[in-house]
N, C-alpha and C positions, 0 to 999 in steps of 0.2 A: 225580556226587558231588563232582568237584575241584573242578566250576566253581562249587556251591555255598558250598563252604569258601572258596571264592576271595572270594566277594562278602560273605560273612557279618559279617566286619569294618564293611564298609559298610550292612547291613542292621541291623544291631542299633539305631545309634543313630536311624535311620528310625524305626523298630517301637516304639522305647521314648519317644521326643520328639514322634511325629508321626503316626504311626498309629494308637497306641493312643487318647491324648488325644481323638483326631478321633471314636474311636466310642466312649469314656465321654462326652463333648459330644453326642454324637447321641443318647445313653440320657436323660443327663440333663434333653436338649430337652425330652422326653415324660414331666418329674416336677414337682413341685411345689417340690423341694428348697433350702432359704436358707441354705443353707453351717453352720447351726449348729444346726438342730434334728436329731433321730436320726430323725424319722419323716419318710418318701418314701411321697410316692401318686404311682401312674399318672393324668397327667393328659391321655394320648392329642395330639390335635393341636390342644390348650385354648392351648398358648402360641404355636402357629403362627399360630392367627387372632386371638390377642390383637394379635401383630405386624401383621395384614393390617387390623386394626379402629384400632390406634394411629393417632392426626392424625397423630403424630409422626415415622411412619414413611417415610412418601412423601418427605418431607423429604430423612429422614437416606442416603432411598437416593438423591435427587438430588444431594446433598451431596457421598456418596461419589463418583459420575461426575464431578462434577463436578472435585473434588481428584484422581483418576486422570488426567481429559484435562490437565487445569487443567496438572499436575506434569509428567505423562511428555512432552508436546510438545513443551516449549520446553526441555526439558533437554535433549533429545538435538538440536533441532534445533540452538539454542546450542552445544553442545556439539560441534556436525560444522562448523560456521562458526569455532570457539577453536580445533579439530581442525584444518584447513584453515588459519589462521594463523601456529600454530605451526611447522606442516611448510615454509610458507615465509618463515618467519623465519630470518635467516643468523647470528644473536649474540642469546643471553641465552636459547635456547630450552629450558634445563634449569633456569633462576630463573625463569621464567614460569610453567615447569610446576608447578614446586613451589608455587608463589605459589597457583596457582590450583584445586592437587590437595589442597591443605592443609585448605580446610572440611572436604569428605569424611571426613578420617578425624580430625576435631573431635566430641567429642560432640553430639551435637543437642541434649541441654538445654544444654550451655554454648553453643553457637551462638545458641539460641532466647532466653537472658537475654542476652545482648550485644543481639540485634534487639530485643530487647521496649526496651530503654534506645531505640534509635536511632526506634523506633515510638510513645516517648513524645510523647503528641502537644502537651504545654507547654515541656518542656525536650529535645526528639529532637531528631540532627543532622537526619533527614531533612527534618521542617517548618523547622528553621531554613536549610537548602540552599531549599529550596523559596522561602520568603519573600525570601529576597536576589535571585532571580527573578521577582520579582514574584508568583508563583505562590499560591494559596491553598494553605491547611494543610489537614489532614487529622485524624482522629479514629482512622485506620486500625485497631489493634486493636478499638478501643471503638465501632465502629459496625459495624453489619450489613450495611453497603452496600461496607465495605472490610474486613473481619474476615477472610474469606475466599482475599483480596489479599494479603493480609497472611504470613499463613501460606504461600499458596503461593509468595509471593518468597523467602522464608527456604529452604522447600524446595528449589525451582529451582536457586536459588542455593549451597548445597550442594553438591547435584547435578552442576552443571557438569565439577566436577574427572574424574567419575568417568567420565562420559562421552567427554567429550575425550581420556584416557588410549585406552579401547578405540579411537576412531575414528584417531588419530594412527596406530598400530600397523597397523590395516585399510587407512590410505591410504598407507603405509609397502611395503605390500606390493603394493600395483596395479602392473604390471609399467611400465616406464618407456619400453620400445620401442612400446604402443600408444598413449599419451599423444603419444609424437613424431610416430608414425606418423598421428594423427588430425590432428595441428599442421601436419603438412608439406601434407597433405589441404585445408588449410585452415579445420578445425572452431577457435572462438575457444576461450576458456578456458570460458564458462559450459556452449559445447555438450562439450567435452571434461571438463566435473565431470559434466556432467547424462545424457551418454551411455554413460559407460563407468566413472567414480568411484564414481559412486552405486551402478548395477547389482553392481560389484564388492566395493560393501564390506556390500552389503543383509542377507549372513550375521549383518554384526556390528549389524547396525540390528533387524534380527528379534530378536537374543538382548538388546539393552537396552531394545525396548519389551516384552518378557516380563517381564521383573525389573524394569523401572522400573515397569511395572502393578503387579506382586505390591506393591512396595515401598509406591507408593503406598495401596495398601489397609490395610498396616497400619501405616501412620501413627500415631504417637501424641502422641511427647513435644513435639513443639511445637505442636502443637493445648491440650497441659495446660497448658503455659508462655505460651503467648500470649494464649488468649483461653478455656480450659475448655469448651471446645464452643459458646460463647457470641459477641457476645450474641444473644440470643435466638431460641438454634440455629443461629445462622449458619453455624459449620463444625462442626457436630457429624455426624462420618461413622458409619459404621457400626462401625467397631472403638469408637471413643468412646461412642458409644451402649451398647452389650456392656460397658464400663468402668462407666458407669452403671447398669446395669442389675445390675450382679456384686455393685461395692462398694461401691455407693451406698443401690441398694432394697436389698439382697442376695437378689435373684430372680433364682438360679441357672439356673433351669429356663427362663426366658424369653431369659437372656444367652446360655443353651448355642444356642438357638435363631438367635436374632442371630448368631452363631458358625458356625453350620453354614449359614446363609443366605450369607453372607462367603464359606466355602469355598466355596461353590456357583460366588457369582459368579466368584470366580476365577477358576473350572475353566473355566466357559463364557468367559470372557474368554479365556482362554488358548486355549480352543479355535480360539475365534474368529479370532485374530489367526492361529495355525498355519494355519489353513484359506488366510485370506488372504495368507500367505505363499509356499504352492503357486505361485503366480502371481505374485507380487513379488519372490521370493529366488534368486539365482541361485549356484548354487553349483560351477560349473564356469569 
């Protein structure tokens, strides 16, 4: 009974923010309901295979994978090479940090209007850097070929800071008598990252490709700022899709759907990745 009382703090706002919602979403899947009329019919699993029948859909779930791999790889991997920099940099390694920890806790729509200026593709710094290299310009937000590109640099690029905080910290702590002890051995620097840094900090690598997935799944505000899911569905993931579907048709009953498909993936992604963790993570 204590231990209950002990956790109840912690359970409430579970129950109340994320529990419950999850299965009024799951009720609502299975109704007709458009946020403003009083009448609800049972519509059984009418809007699950509306989902599986949408052109639309096969898309928006490629989209999604796509923005998950697209986002979480190169943050963290970036983010263990900025990680690794830092740690051997002798001066300036707390204006660096900051420098580079700073998007992170930027709002995303202010981040996402500052890029959208730099992704103007007549007056953006980036096509004018571009052109002074001879390089051809770009359309980036405004074409489906880079719309995608687009959004995930923004993302990524965020991301960095946040990453490279946990990994600094993880390689902070790899003990310094095996690092020597491999050197004196004669392992070079890449077999002493590759053999014993990485193995050591895999704890912190498992825990930011969990959250850096979740993260990417619910993606929004710079998908609305950049390009509106467009064009022509180019990065319209599944949380956007569900945004559409809510406040746009107002078909409640299909977006709860879109919602608990979301959850879904999650959970199985999540699984996924722990399963392959067993084998990957070492934590001794």
């Amino acid at each position: 009974m204590m231990g209950f009382l002990f956790i109840l703090p912690a359970m409430i706002p579970l129950l109340v923010f994320w529990i419950i919602p999850i299965i009024w979403s799951g009720g609502l899947s299975f109704t007709d309901w458009d946020m403003m009329s009083e009448n609800i019919h049972f519509m059984g699993l009418k809007n699950y295979t509306s989902l599986l029948k949408d052109p639309n859909f096969g898309k928006v779930l490629w989209n999604t994978l796509v923005f998950a791999l697209g986002s979480t790889v190169p943050s963290i991997v970036i983010g263990l090479l900025v990680a690794l920099a830092m740690n051997g940099a002798r001066r300036g390694t707390g204006i660096y940090r900051t420098v580079i920890f700073a998007p992170y806790i930027t709002p995303m729509v202010a981040v996402s209007v500052v890029w959208s200026w730099i992704f103007e593709p007549r007056v953006g710094i980036l096509n004018f850097v571009l052109e002074l290299f001879g390089l051809p310009g770009s359309q980036w937000t405004q074409s489906s070929e880079t719309a995608m590109l687009s959004v995930l640099i923004v993302t990524v690029w965020k991301s960095i800071g946040w990453t490279m905080i946990f990994y600094m910290e993880a390689i902070r702590k790899v003990p310094q008598n095996l690092l020597e002890a491999a050197a004196i051995d004669g392992a070079n620097s890449f077999w002493r990252f590759w053999k014993i840094i990485i193995p050591m900090i895999s704890p912190t690598t498992f825990f930011l490709v969990i959250m850096s997935t979740i993260s990417s799944l619910q993606a929004y505000d710079q998908i609305q700022v950049l390009t509106q899911g467009g064009p022509a569905g180019a990065t319209r993931t599944l949380l956007y899709y569900y945004y559409q579907e809510a406040f746009r048709n107002f078909n409640t009953g299909k977006a709860s759907a879109v919602a608990i498909v979301l959850v879904l993936i999650t959970v199985v992604l999540s699984l996924i990745e722990t399963e392959v963790s067993k084998k990957t993570v070492f934590y001794n």
